[in-house]
N, C-alpha and C positions, 0 to 999 in steps of 0.2 A: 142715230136716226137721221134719215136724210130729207132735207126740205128741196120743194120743188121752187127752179129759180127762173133758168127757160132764158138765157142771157150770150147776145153771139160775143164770141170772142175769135182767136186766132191760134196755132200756137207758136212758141214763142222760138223754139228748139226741135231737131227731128227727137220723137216720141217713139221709142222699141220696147214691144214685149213679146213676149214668148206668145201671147195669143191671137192677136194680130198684125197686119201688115204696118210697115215702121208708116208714122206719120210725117211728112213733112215740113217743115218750120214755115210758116204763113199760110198751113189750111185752116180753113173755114169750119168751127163749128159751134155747139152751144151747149154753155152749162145746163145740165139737167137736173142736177141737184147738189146739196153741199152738207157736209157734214157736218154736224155740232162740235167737233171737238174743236181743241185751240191746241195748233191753229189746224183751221178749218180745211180739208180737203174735198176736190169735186170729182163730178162725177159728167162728162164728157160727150158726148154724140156728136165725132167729126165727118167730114165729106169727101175722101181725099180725092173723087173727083168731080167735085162739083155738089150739088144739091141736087139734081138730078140721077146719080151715082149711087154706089151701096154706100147705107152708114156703118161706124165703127164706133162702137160703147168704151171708153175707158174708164175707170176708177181710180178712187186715188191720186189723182195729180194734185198739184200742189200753184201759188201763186209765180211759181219759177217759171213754173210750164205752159201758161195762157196768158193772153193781151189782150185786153177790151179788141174790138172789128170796130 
């Protein structure tokens, strides 16, 4: 179950998957929720151009992959 957390962060490392465009290491975006398990995985909405730009939803990242902003 995922709780809602709504927390900006950064990421930390470029981010590639098959379903979206790769992210770049120091975009901008915000935990949108996190998982109960241990350990805990989130769930992402980055900006890679800006906050003005299209968002991009990831899942499953893990604390490797984001940096407080």
């Amino acid at each position: 179950m995922m709780s809602r957390a709504y927390l900006p962060i950064r990421a930390t490392h470029e981010i590639r998957t098959t379903d979206h465009p790769p992210i770049r290491a120091g975009t901008p975006g915000e935990i949108i929720g996190v998982s109960g398990d241990i350990p805990p995985s989130y769930c992402v909405t980055f900006w890679p151009d800006g906050r003005d730009g299209a968002a991009v939803t990831n899942n499953h990242l893990t604390r490797i992959d984001l940096k407080e902003a």
